[in-house]
Every structure is written in C-alpha cells, then in structure tokens.
C-alpha positions in Angstrom: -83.9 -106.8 141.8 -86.5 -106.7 144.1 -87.1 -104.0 146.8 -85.8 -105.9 149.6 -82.8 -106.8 148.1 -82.3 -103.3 147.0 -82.2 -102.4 150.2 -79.9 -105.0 152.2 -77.3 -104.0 149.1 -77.4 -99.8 149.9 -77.1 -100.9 153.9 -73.9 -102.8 152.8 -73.0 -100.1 150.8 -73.7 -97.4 154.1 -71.9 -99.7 156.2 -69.0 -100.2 154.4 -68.5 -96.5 154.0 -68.8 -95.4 157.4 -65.2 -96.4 158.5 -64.1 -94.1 155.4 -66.0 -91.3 156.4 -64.6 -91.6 160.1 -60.9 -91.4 158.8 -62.0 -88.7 156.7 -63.4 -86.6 160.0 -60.0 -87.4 161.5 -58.0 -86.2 158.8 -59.5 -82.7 158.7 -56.9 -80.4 160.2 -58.2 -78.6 163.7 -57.4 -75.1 164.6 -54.7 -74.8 167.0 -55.6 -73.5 170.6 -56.0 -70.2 171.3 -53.0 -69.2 173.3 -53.9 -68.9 176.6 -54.4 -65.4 178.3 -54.7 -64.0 175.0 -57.3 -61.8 174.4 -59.0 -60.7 170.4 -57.6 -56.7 169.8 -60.6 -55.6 168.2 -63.3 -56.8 170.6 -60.6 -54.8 173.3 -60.8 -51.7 171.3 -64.0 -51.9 170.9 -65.0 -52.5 174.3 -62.9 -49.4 175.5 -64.2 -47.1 172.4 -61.0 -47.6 170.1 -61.1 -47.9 166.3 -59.2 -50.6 164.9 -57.3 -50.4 161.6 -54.5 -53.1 160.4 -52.6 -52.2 157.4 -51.6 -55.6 155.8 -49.2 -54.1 154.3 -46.5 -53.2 156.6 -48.3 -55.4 159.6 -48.9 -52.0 161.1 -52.3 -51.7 163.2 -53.8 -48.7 165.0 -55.8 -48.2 167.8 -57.2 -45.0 168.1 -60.1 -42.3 169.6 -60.5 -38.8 170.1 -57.5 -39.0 173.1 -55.5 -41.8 172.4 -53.3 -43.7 169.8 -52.3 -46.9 170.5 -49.4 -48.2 167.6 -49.0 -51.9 167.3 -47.0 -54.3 164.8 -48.0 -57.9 164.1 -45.4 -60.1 165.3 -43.5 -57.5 167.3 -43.4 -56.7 170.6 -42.4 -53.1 170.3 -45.5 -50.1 170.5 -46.3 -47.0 170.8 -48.9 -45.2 173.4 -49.1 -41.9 172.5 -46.2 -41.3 170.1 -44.2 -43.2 172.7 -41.9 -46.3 172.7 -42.8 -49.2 174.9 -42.2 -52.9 174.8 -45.0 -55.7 175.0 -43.8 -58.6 177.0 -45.3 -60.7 174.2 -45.7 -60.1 170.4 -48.8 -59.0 168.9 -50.3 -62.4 166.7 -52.9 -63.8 164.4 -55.2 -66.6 165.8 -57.5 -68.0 163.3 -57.4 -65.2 161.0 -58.1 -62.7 164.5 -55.1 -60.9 165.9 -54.4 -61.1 169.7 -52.7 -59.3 172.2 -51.7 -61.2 175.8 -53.9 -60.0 178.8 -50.5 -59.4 180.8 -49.7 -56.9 178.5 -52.9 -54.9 178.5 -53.6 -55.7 182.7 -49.8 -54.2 183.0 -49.3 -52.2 180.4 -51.5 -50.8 178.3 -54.6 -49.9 180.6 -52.4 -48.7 183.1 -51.0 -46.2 180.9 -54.3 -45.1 179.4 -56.6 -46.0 182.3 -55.0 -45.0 185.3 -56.3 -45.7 188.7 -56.0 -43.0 191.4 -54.2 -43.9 194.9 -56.6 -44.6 197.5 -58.1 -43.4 200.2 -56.2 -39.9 201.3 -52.3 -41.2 200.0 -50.3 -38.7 198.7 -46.8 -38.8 196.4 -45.1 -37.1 199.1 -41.5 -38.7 199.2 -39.0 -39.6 196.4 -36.1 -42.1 196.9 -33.6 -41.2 194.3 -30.8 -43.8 194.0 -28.0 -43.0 192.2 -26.4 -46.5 190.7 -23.4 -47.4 191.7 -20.4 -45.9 194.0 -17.5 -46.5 195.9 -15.8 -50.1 194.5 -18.2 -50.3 192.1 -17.6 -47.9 189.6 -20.5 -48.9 187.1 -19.5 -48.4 183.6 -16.0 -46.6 182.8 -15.0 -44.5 179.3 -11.8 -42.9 179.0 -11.6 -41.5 182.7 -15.2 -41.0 182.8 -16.4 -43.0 185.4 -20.3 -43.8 185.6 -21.1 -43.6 189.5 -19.9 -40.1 189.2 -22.8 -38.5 186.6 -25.4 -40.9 188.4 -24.5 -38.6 191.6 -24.6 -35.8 190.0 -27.8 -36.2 188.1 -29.6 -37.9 191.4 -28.2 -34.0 193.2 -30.0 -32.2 190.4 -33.7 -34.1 190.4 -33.0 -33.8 194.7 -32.5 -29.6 194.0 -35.6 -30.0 191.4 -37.9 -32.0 193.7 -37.6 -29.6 196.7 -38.6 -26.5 194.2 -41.4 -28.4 192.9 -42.2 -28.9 197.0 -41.7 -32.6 197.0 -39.4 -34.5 200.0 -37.0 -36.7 198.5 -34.0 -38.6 199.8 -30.9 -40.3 198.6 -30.1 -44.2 198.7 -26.1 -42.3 198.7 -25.1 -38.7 199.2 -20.9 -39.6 198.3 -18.5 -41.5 196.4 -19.5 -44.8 199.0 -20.7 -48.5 198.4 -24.4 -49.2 199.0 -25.1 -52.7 198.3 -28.4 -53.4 195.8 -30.5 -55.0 198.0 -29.7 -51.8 200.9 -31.3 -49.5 198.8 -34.8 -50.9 198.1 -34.5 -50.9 202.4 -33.4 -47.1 202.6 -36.3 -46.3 200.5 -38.4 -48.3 203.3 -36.8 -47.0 205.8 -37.4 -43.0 204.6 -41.2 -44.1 204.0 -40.8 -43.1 200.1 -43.5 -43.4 198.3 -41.7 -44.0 194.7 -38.5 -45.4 193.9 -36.4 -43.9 191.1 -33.0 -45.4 190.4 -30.6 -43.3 188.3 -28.1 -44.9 185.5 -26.4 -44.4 182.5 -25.5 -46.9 179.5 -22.6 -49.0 177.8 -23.0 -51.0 174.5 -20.1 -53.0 172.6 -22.0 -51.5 169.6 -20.7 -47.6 169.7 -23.8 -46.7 168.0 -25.7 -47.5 170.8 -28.0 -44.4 171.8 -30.6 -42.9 173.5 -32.8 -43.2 177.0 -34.9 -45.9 178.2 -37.1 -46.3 181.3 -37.5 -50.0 183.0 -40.0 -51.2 185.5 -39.8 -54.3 186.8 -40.9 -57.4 184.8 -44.2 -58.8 185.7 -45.0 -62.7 186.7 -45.2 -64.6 183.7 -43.7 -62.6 181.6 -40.3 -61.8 179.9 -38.2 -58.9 180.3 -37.5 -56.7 177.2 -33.2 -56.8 178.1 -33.0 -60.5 177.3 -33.5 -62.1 180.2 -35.7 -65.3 181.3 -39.6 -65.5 181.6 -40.0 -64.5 185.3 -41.8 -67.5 187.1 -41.5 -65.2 190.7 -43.3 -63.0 192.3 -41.6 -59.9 194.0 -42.3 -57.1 196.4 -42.4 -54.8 193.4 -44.8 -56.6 191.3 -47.6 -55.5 194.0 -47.0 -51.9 192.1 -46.7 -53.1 188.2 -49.3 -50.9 187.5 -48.3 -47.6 189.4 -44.6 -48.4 188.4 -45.4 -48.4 184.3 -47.7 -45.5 184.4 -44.5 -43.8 186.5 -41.8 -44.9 183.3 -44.5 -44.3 180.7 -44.5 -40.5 182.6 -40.9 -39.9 182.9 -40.3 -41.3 179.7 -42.6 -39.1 177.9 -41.5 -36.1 179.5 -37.9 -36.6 178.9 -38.7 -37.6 175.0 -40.9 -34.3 175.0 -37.8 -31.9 176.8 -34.9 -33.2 175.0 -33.5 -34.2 171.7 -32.4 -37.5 172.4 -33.5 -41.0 170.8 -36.3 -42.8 172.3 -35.9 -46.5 173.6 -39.0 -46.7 175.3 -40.4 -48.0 178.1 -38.9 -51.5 179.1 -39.3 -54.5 181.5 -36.2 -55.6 183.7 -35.8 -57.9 187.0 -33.3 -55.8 188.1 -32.7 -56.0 191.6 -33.7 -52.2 193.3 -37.2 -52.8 191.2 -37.7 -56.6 192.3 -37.3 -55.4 195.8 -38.6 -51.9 195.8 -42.0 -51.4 198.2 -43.4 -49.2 196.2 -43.5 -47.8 192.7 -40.1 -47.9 190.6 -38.8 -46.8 188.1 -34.8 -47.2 186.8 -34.0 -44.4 184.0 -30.6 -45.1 181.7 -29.7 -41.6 180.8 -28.0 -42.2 177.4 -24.9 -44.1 176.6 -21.7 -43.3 178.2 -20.3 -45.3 174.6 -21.6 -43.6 172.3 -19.8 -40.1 171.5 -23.0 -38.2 171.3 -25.0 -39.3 173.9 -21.7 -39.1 176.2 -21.1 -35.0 175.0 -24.7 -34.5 176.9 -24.3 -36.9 179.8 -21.1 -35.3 180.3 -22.2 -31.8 180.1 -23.6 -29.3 182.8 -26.8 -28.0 181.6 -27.9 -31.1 179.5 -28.0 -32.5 183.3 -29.9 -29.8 184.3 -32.7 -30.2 181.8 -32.5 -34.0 182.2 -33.0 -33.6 185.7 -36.1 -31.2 185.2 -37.6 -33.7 182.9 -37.5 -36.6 185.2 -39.3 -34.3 187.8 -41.8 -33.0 185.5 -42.7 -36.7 184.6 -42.7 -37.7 188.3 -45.3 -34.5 189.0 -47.0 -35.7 185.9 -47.5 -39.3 187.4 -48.4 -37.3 191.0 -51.1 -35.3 189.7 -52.7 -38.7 187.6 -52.4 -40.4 191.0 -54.6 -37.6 192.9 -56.6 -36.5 190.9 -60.3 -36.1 191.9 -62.2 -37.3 189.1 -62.0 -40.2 187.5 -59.7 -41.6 184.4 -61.5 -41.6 180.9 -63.1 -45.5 180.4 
C-alpha cells in the first residue's frame, strides 16, 4: 500500500475514533462539589498550630497543641473542646478523601471558644439579667407536686446572692410566683442595661433516664439547632452576639462540669425565644432533669442549689475576666 494511502486509512481510523473517545471522557465519573462553606480540618489546624490525628478506626480525630484539645468524630456532630461536650451544627465529613468541617461551626463555635476576642473599647461585664423560666400560669414542667417555676426561682435567688459577693449587679426578669411573658424578658434585660442574659431552667424527658445539664445559645443563621428544630433561615437580635454568647455556655458549662458530679450534655444551639431576642450575650442553662430520680434528688435539694448556683457564677466571672483581659488571646 503506498504511503499516501497509508495515511488517508489511519486519518479514517483517528476520525472514526474520536466520537468513542468523547463518550469515553463523559463517562468518567466527576468528584462531587465541595460542600459549600466547608473548609479542609487539617489545613485549619495547621494554620492555627494544631496537630491533626484521625484514627480510622473508631472515626475519632484529634486536634491538639500545647493548650488545647479539640475532639472530633467523622460523621457526627457532637465534640469536645477541652474535655467538654459541645454540638457542631453540622457533622464533621470526608470530601475527596479530605475531611471537612463547615466554616459556621468554626466562625461560631470553635474559634470563639479557643480564640476569644476581648470587648472593646472600655466595656465592662457589669450587669447580669438572670431570668428564672416560667411563673405564675405557667408552671413549666410538673413531677409529683414539684413544680418547675418554683426551683428556677430559687436557683435564679442563689446566682443573684452569689453575683453581689463576687461584686457583680444583677437583676431579675421576676422576683415572685408571677407571669412574665417570653418576649418581656429579653426587654427587662434592655431595659436594666444588662450586659448578659442568663435564663434559668430545668428539664423533662418521656425517657426517665434522661439526665444531666446542658447549656444553649441561640442557633446561628444558616444553621440547625442541636434540639431538633429547623435550619434557621433568620437573623435575630441575638445572633449579633453568637460569638460572646458560646464562649459564655462553653464557660458556665465547664465550670458547672468541673464543680459538680453531674452528666455532661454539652453545649447546645436552640432558637428559643429569650436568646433570639436577647440584646446582648445569652445563655439558657437546664439544670438537670426534674424526670429523672437522680438528677431530681439534687435539683430538689438545698445545698446542691447552692453549689449549682456558685458554678454558674464562677463560669460567668470566667467569661468576664476572658472579655477584659489586657492582652491578647493565644492565635
């Protein structure tokens, strides 16, 4: 065959290929999108100075340096900062082979409890709205003849007594057995010029195993809160202070896990209604559950009130002193 013919019969045979060679391009799987907002763990950790393990055994993964330990879980949303429980609005996953965390979590989250950022300027913690939940008609959760707006009164008297010998003002949403509507006590803290918000509850569960103390903030745009509920697709008055408000449950959580002997539930997201509409830092702590016959022997008693209340003060002076201090938080 001579050259020229050669030649015209490999074009044909180029030309006849090519359409094969397209469908085989189209055929070859693409990686899914990274999810957006999602950031790579390690190159966070190692941007802030953390070592990175992940144990692919039990999905565990560990963030670490010389003053911090940062617990995570593949495909959970539950953590640990410090030895402490808290709950990511969105679960730790693998992206091509890379495991991601959100940015919402680590913006609201995670660097405000490890990085916190001083208040500005000359502002002081000066003034603590306590609100004990419930009263009056609305009784809040009821055991036996154990009524919940009673121990939220008398635990909200105890931090009050606490606060004033620490030196701190503080004031109360309700002094008596009387009704205060939800969105009146976000506007009595206003109105007394508080500069933190701390709502005071106890729990139920059908499940009478039920136990232990959590701490919410409120749940940040675009995400969704640990109880349940909906992704949040609003913006509130309270989510100007997402950052102030978790470093403030991530403090009285921690002191209260520290003080006591009670089961940690960690620190959670919630729209409730006091923390959408609180102007300033809040917090809402559920003291234990009024269902569950251990947790109610200590919500019921005296002195486990007592130490209660002094943790929840020690945690808010723990939050005040981050908030003032002079020199700046570790990078």
């Amino acid at each position: 065959m001579r050259a020229s013919m050669r030649w015209f019969v490999a074009l044909g045979l180029f030309l006849f290929a090519l359409p094969n060679l397209g469908a085989a391009r189209s055929a070859a799987p693409s990686p899914p999108a990274r999810p957006t907002g999602s950031v790579f763990l390690r190159d966070w950790a190692e941007k802030h100075g953390f070592k990175m393990n992940f144990d692919a055994r039990d999905l565990s993964i560990s963030v670490t340096n010389r003053w911090a330990d940062l617990s995570l879980t593949n495909d959970s949303r539950r953590a640990m900062i410090n030895g402490i429980n808290v709950w990511l609005s969105f679960p730790i996953a693998v992206y091509n082979g890379h495991l991601i965390i959100n940015k919402k979590d680590l913006d609201t989250l995670i660097e405000p409890a490890l990085f916190p950022k001083r208040l500005e300027k000359d502002r002081r913690v000066r003034i603590v709205a306590i609100d004990p939940g419930h009263g009056g008609k609305d009784p809040g959760f009821q055991i036996g003849n154990h009524q919940e707006k009673k121990y939220t009164l008398l635990l909200a008297k105890e931090v009050q007594d606490q606060l004033a010998d620490a030196g701190l003002k503080s004031f109360l949403t309700r002094r008596s057995d009387t009704t205060v509507d939800r969105p009146d006590r976000a506007a009595k803290a206003r109105d007394a010029k508080a500069d933190i918000f701390v709502s005071l509850h106890y729990n139920a569960a059908p499940d009478a195993s039920s136990r232990g103390i959590e701490t919410y903030c409120v749940t940040p745009f675009g995400a969704e809160a640990t109880n349940g509920s909906e992704l949040t697709l609003r913006s509130y008055p309270g989510n100007r202070y997402d950052a102030q408000s978790v470093l403030l449950a991530y403090e009285v959580q921690r002191s209260i896990v520290h003080s006591l002997d009670v089961t940690d539930r960690g620190v959670r997201r919630a729209g409730f209604e006091v923390l959408r509409k609180a102007p300033m830092p809040g917090i809402l702590v559920e003291g234990g559950f009024m269902s569950n016959s251990l947790d109610a022997k200590k919500i019921f008693d005296d002195e486990h009130r007592r130490e209660l209340a002094r943790a929840i003060v020690d945690g808010i002076l723990a939050y005040k002193r981050t908030m003032e201090r002079t020199t700046p938080a570790k990078p």
